[in-house]
ChimeraX commands (.cxc) that place a marker at each C-alpha (Angstrom):
marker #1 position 143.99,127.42,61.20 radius 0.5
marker #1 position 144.35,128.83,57.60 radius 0.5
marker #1 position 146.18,126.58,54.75 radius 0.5
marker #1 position 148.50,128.52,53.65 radius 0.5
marker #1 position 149.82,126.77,50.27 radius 0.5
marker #1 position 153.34,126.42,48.93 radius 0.5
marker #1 position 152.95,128.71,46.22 radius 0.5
marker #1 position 152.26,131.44,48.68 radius 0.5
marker #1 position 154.48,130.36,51.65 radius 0.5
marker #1 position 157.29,132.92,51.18 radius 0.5
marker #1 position 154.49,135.75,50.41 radius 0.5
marker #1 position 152.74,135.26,53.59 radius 0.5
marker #1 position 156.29,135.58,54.83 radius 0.5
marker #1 position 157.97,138.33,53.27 radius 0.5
marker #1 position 154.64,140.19,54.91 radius 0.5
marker #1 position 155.90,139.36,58.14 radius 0.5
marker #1 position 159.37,139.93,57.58 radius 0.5
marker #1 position 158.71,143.97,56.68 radius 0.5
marker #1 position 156.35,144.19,59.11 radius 0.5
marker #1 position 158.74,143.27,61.92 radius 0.5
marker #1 position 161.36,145.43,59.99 radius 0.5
marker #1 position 159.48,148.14,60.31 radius 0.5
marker #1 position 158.48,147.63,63.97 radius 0.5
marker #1 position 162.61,147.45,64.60 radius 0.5
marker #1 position 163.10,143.61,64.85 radius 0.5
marker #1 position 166.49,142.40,63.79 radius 0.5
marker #1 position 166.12,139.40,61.08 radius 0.5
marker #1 position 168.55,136.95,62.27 radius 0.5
marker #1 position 167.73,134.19,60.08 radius 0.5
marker #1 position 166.10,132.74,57.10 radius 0.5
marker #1 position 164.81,129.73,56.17 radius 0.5
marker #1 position 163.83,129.49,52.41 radius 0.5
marker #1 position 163.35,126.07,52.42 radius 0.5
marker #1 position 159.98,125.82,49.88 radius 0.5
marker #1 position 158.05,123.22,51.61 radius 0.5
marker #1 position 158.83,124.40,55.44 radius 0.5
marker #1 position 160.20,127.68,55.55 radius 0.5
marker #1 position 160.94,129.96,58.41 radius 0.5
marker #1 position 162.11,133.21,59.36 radius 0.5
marker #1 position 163.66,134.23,62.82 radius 0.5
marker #1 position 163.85,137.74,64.06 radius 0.5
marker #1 position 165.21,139.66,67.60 radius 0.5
marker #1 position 162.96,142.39,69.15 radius 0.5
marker #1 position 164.06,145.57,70.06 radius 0.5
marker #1 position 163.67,144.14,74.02 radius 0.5
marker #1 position 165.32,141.28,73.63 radius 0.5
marker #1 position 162.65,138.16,72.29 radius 0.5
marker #1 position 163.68,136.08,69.69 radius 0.5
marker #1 position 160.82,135.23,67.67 radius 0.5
marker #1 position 160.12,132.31,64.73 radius 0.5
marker #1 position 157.68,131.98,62.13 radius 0.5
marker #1 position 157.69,128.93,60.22 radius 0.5
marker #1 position 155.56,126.80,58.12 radius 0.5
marker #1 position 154.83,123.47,59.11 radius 0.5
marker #1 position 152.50,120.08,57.53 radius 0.5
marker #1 position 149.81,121.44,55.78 radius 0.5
marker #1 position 150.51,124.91,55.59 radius 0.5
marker #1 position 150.20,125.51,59.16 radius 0.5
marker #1 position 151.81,128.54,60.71 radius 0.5
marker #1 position 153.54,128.72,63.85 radius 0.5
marker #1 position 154.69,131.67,65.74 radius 0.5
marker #1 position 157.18,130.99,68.47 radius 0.5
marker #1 position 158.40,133.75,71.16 radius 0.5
marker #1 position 161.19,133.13,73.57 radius 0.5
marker #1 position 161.71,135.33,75.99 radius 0.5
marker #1 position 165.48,136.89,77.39 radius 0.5
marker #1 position 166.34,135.72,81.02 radius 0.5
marker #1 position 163.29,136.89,83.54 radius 0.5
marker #1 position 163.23,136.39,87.14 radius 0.5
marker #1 position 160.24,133.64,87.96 radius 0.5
marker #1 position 157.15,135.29,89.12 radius 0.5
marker #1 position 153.64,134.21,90.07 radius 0.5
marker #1 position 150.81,134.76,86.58 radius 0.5
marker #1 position 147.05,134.25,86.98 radius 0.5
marker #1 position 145.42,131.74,84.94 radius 0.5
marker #1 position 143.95,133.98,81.79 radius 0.5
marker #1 position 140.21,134.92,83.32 radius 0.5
marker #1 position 138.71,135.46,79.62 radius 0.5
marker #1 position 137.32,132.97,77.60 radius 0.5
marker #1 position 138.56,132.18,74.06 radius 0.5
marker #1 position 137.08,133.37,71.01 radius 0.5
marker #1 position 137.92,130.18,69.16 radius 0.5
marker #1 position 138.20,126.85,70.10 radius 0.5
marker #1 position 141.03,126.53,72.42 radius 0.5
marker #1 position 143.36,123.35,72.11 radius 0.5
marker #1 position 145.58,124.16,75.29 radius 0.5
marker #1 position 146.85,120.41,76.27 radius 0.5
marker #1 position 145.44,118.32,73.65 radius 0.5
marker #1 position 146.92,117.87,69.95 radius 0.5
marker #1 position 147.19,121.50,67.49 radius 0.5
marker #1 position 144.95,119.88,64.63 radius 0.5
marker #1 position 145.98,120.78,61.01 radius 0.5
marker #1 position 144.88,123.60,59.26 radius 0.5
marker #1 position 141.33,123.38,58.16 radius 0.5
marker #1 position 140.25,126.84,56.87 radius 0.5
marker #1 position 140.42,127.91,52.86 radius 0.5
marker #1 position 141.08,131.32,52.52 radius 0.5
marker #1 position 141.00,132.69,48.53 radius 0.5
marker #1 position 144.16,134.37,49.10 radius 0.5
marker #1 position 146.57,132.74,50.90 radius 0.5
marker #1 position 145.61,129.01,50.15 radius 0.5
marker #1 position 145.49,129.63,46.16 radius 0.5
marker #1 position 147.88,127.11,44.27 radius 0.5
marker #1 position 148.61,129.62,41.76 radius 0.5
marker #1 position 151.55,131.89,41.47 radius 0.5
marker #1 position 151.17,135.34,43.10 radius 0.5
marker #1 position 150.61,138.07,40.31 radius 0.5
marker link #1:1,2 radius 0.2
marker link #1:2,3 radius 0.2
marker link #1:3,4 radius 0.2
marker link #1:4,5 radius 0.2
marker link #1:5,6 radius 0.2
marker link #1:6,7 radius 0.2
marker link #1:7,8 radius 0.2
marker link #1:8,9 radius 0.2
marker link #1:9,10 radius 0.2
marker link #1:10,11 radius 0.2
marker link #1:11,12 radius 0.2
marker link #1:12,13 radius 0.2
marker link #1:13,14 radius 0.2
marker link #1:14,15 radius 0.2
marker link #1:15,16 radius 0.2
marker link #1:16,17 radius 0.2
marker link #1:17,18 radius 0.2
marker link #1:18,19 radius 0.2
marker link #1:19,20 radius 0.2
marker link #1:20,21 radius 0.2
marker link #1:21,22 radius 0.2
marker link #1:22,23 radius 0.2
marker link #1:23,24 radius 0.2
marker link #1:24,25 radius 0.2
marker link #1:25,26 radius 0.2
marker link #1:26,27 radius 0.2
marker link #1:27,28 radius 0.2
marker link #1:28,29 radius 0.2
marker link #1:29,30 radius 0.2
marker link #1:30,31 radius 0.2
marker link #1:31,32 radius 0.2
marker link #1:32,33 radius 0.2
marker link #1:33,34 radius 0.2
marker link #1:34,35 radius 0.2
marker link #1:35,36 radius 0.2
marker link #1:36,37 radius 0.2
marker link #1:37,38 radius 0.2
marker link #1:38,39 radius 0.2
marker link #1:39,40 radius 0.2
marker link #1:40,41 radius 0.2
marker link #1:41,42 radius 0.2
marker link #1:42,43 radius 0.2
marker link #1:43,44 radius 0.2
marker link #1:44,45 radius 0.2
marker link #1:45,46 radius 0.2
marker link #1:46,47 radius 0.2
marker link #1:47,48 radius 0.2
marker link #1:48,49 radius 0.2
marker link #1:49,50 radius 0.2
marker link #1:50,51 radius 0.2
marker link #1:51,52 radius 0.2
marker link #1:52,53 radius 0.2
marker link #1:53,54 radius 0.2
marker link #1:54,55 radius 0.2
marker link #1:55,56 radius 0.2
marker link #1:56,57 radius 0.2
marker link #1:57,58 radius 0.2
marker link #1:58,59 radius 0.2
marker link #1:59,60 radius 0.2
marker link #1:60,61 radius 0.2
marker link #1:61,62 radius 0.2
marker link #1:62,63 radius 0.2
marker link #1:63,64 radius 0.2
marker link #1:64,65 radius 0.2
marker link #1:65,66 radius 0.2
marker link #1:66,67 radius 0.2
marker link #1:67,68 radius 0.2
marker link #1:68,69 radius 0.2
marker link #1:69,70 radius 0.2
marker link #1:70,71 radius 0.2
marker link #1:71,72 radius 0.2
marker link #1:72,73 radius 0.2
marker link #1:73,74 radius 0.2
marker link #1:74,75 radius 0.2
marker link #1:75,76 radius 0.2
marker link #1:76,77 radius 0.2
marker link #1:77,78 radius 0.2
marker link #1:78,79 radius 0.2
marker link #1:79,80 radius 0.2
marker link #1:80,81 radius 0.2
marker link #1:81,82 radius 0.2
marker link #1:82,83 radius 0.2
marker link #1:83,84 radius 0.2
marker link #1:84,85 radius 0.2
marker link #1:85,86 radius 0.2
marker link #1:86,87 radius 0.2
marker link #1:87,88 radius 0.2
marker link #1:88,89 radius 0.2
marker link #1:89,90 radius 0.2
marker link #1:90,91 radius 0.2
marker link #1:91,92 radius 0.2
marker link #1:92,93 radius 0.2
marker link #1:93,94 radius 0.2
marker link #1:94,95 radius 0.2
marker link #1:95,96 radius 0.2
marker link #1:96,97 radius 0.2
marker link #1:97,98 radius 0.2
marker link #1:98,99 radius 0.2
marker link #1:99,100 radius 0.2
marker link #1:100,101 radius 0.2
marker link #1:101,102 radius 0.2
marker link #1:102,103 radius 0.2
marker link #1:103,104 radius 0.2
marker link #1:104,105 radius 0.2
marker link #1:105,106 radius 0.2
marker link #1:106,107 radius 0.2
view
């Protein structure tokens, strides 16, 4: 629910990008667009994963997974440690964070 702003979209993702590097992840894509950008990556078992950027500064991470056979899952038995919007609309970012929603440049 952080705003991340334009000016430090491609930070926020260039700290994901060596992070997954690191953890073995193939990049497979990037998008540099300034106003949505997004970066897709392969995991060392097979998920393809997306981070992009969307209205607002809101960031989305997307997993797919490689062919499974169905199976039977529980219904999550924990509560949620933040409000949970499961079914109902995502609402837009809403938290200011020094950092990552400055409007300046990064240093």
């Amino acid at each position: 629910m952080t705003i991340i702003s334009e000016q430090r979209r491609g930070g926020f993702l260039g700290v994901v990008e060596r992070s997954w590097r690191k953890s073995g992840y193939e990049i497979t894509s990037v998008n540099s667009s300034p106003r949505f950008p997004a970066i897709y990556a392969k995991s060392p078992d097979g998920f393809g994963i997306r981070l992009s950027i969307g209205g607002q500064g809101q960031a989305f991470f997307e997993v797919a997974t490689p062919c499974v056979d169905k199976s039977t899952v529980a219904d999550p038995t924990a509560e949620t440690d933040g409000p949970n919007y499961a079914g109902g609309p995502i609402p837009r970012p809403d938290v200011h964070d020094d950092f990552w929603s400055a409007t300046s440049p990064l240093p």
